[in-house]
Each structure stands twice: as C-alpha cells, then as structure tokens.
N, C-alpha and C positions, 0 to 999 in steps of 0.2 A: 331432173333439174335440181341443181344446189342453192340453196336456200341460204342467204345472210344469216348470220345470230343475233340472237336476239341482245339490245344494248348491253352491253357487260358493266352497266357502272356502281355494278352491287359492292363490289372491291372498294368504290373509292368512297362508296356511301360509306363504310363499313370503317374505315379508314377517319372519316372526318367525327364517326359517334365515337372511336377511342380515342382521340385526341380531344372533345371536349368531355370524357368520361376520364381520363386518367391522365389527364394536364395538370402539371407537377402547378402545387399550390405555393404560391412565395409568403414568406413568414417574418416577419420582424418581432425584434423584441425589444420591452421597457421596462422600464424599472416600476415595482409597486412601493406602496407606502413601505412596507418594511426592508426594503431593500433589494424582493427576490425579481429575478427576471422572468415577464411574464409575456409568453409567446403569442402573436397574434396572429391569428391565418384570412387568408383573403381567398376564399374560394374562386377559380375561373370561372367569370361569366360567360360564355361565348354567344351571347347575343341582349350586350349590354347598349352596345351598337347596334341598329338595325341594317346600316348601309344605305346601299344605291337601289333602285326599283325602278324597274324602265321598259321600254315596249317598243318594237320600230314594227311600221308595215314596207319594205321592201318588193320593188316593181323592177324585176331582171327583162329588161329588152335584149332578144339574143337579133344577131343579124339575118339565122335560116328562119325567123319568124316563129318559132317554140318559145315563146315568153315567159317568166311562170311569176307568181305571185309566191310572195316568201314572210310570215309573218312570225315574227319572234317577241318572249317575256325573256328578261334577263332580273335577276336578285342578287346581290356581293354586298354581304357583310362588310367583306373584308378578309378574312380568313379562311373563306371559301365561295364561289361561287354555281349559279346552276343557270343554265339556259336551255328553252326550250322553243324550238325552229320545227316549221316545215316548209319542204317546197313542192311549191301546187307546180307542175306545168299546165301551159293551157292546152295545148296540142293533143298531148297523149298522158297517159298516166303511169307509162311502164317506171318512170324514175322517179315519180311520186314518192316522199320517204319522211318520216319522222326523222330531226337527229336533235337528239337531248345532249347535251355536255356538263360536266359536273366538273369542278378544280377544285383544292386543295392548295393553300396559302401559307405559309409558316414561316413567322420573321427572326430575326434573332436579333440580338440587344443592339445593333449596327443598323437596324431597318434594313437590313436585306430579306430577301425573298426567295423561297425556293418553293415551287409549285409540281404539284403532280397533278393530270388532267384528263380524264377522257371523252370522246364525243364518238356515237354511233353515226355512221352515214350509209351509204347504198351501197350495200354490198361489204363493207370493210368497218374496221376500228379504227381508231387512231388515238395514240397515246402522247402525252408528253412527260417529259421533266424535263423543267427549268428553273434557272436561276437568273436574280435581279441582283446582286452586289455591289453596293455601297462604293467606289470608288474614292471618293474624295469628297466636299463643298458642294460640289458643282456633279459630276461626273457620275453615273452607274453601267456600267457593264453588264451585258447579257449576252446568254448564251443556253440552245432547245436544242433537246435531243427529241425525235417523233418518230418514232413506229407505226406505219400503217399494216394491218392484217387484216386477213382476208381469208375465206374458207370458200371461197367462188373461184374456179378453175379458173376464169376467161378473167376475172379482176387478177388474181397471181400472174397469169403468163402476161397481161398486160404492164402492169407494177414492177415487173422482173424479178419476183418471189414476194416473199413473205416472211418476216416483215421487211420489209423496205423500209432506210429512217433516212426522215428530213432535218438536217442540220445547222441550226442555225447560229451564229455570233456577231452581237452589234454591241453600240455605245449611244447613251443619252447624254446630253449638255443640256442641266437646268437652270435657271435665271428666274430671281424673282419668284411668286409663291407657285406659279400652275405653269409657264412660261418653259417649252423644251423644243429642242432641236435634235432628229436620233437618223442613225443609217444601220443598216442590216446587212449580212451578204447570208443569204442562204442558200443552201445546195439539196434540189430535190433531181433523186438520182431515177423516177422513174421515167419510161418510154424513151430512155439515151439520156438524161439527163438535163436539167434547166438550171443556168445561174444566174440570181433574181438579187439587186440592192434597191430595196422600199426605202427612200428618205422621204423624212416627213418633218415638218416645223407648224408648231403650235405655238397662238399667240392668249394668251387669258387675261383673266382682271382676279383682282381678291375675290371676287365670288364666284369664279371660277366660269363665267361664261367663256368659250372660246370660240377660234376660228382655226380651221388646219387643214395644211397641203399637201399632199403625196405625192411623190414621182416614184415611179417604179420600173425601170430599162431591166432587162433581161436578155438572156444570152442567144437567144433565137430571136433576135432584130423586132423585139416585140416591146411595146410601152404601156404600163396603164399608169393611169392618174388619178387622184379622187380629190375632192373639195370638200370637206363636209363641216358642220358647227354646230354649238350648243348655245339657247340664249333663255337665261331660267330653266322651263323643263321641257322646254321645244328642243328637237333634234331634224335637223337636215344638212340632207349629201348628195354628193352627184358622184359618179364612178366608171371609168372606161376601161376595159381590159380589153386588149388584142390576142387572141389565139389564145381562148380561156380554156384549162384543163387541159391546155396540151392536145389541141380541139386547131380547124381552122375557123373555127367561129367568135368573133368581136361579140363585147355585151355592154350597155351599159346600164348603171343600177340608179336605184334614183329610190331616196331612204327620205321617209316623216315618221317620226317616232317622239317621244316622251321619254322624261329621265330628271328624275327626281328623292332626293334625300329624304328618308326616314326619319332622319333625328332632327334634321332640322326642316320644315318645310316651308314650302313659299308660297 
C-alpha cells in the first residue's frame, strides 16, 4: 500500500522566515546640523499588522448520504497566510485527512500580488503561483498556475500523471472601497478535463460588511452556486455543487463561522 507524504510545507515555511530575515531595509536621508547626510533605516516589521483571524465550521451534505463535518482556523497578516482544515466523514473514515495550507504574498510598489501556496490533501499536493496585477483604477488581473502531485499509483492514473496543473485566468472590476465584480475561466485537465467560469459579485459598506453571489457553469452541464456574507465578525453561506470532484455526487455546504481583525477590533 502507498502511503501519501507527509505535508511538504517546510519549503514555503522556509521561504516566508527569509523573506522577513533578509527583507531589504528602505533608508532615507537628512540633513544634520552641520550639513552632513545622516542615513536613517527603518527595519522590516512583518508583523506590525496583525491581520484577519477567523474560524468557520462547515456541514458538507453529500447526495449518497456520506456527510462530513469540515472545521477550519484561518490567520493572513497580509503577506502570508496559514490555514488549518479537516474533513471528518460521517460514514466511514477511509478519506478522513488533515490539509494545512500555507501562502506567501509579496506586493510590489503597484499593490500587485504575487503568491506562492501550498496545501496537503488525501493522497496529493497541490501547489500554486499566482499573480494579482494592478491593471488600472478600477481593474486587476489574475492569473494561477497549480500543480497537483501525487505519489499514490491509483490518485496518478486517476489525475492522468503527475503533476497535472490547473490553470487559471480572470479579471476583477472594483468600485467604491470593498465593492467588486470578477469572472474566471479555468482549466482543470484531470479525468478528460472540466471547463469551470466562477463569476461572482460582491456588494460592501466602508466597514467592509458584505454580501456575495457565485455562479459557476461548467463544461459537463453541471452548475454550482453559493450565497454567502460577512456582518461584523459573523460569517455565513450556503453552497451547491453538482457532480463535485468529478464524482456523480451533488453536495451542498452550509458555513457559520467568525472573522475578525486584529488591529482593529469590534
């Protein structure tokens, strides 16, 4: 029997300690009383911010009646974040599975974004890089490359090798301070391949409560939807996927959770 590996996300831990260990310091200079210039350094803080800190419990209704219970911590500074997930089934435990994920965020003087990401799941890895880019006023651009790998014979011949990468590129339309409008097309080439466009419109306030829609059609005559909202640091959603995983099995998800700011709290 082949045995998953164990999370690999020591790389990207590793990754985020040199980036707040050897994050170029920005220096300005002034003038002293005698006229000399006298250099000033601002050490990088990376955790002058605290961020977001937030928790949801997740209740997956499948249609064959395998249910599971899915409970997750999430923390995002901002410049990196970590999330830690399991999913309980009710039925049986064979797919019972911790998956941790950890990102890495890195912006440049345009507020764009480039992230590098990994999460452990049943049987497989999966990796990202992506980029958030600054378009215009209004406009950002995005665009994921994902590697799924695998060291499970029966997950590769299913996946159709290893790594197999999920491809994705869309565009956001922002308005006003939290207020967006985004579409996606992505291309996931396992089991013959699925072509998925998630559009979604989010409505906010200056305090950023929100409310948001998903539609999601896909290329095998399947649709999910989700509803979900923020109000203070309450979180809830509702969620329907048809033929999930590439499965003929319908699910719908139904999310209570908390989310709430560090630096400023309510």
């Amino acid at each position: 029997m082949i045995h998953a590996p164990r999370p690999r996300t020591a790389l990207l831990a590793a990754l985020m300690l040199a980036a707040a260990v050897a994050a170029p310091r920005a220096g300005a200079q002034t003038s002293t009383a005698g006229g000399a210039p006298a250099a000033i350094t601002t050490a990088f803080q990376p955790f002058a911010k605290l961020g977001i800190l937030g928790g949801q419990y997740r209740y997956w209704s499948f249609s064959n009646g395998n249910n599971m219970r899915n409970p997750l911590v999430y923390w995002a500074p901002g410049w990196f974040h970590v999330q830690l997930e399991y999913w309980d089934f009710e039925n049986t435990n064979s797919s019972d599975h911790f998956r941790p994920e950890i990102g890495l965020h890195l912006r440049d003087p345009r507020r764009s974004v480039y992230t590098l990401q990994g999460q452990h799941q049943l049987h497989q890895e999966r990796w990202w890089l992506a980029t958030d880019q600054v378009l215009g006023n209004h406009y950002v651009g995005r665009a994921s490359f994902s590697a799924i790998t695998t060291h499970d014979a029966a997950v590769e011949a299913a996946n159709g090798g290893s790594p197999v990468w999920v491809i994705e590129f869309g565009e956001d339309y922002y308005w006003g301070s939290y207020n967006f409008a985004s579409a996606t097309l992505v291309r996931d080439p396992r089991q013959g391949g699925l072509w998925v466009v998630p559009m979604r419109v989010r409505l906010a306030n200056e305090r950023n409560d929100w409310f948001q829609a998903t539609l999601s059609p896909a290329s095998e005559r399947s649709v999910g939807w989700a509803v979900d909202g923020k109000y203070h640091w309450l979180r809830l959603g509702i969620e329907r996927n048809s033929r999930y995983d590439f499965t003929n099995v319908d699910n719908v998800i139904f999310t209570l959770g908390f989310e709430a700011s560090l630096d400023q709290p309510r």
